[in-house]
N, C-alpha and C positions, 0 to 999 in steps of 0.2 A: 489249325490252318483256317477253319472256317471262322474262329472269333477274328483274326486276322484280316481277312477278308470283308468282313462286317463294319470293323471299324475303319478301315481304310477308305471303304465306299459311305459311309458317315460323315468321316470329315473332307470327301472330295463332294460331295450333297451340301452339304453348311458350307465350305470354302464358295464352291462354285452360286450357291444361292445369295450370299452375302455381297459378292463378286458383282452377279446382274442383277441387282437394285441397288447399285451404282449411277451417277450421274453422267458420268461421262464413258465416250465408246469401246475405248479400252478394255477397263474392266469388264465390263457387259460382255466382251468378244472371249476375254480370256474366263472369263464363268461363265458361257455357254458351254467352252471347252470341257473345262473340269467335270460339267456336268454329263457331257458326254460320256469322258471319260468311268465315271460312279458308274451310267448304265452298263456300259461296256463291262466294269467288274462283276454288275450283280446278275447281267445276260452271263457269262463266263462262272459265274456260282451256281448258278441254277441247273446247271449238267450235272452238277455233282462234283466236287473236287476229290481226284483220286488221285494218287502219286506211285508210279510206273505200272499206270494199266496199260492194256493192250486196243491198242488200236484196230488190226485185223483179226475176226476173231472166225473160227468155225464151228457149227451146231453142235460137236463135240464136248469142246471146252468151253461152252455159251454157261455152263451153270458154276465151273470150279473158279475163274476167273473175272476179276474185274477187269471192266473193258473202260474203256474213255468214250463216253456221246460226244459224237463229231458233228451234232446241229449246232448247239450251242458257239466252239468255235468258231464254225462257220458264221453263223449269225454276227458274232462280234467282230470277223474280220469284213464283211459288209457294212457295218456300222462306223468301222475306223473309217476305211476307204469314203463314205458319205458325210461323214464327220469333218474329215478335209477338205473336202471338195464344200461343204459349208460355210467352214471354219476361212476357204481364202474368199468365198464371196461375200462373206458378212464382213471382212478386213477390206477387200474393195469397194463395198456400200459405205462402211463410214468413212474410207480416204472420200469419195468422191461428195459426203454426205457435207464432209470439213470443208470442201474448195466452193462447195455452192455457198453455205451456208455463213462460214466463215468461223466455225468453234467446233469444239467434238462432244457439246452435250448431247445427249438423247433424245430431249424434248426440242433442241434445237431453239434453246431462250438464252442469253448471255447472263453471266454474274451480273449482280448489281456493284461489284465494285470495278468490274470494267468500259 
């Protein structure tokens, strides 16, 4: 599970880097994303990947059982939520970035064969 996880967050890191050193705003916006997304897996790994722990637990059973750290989820369900809330303002910076400018590069320079 955890090699799983490793490599998943590996190639959403390379997709997403490759992504934004892109020319145009698109890609940039959608590997921001991605990259989001890798943190959110490896914020989500770092609790510990356990499969059917216990959620509520009491100082009884605190040593027989594994339990699920609920920072970590929480952390990355704040992350989503800001991620979005990014991810539409960075889509309405380049619309409104294209109607000034009149192209959707990043440096805002046109081809030379246009």
């Amino acid at each position: 599970m955890e090699a799983l996880y490793a490599i998943a967050t590996g190639i959403l890191t390379a997709c997403g880097l490759y992504l934004t050193l892109r020319g145009r705003t698109f890609p940039v916006v959608v590997g921001l994303t991605l990259l989001s997304y890798a943190v959110n897996l490896f914020l989500f790994s770092m609790g510990g990947l356990t499969t059917n722990g216990a959620v509520l637990i009491n100082d009884a059973a605190m040593q027989a059982v594994d339990y699920a750290d609920p920072l970590p989820q929480a952390l990355v369900l704040t992350a989503i939520v800001i991620g979005f809330a990014m991810t539409a303002f960075v889509v309405i910076l380049a619309m409104r970035a294209r109607s000034e400018v009149g192209n959707d590069h990043v440096d805002g320079k046109k081809d030379d064969h246009e």
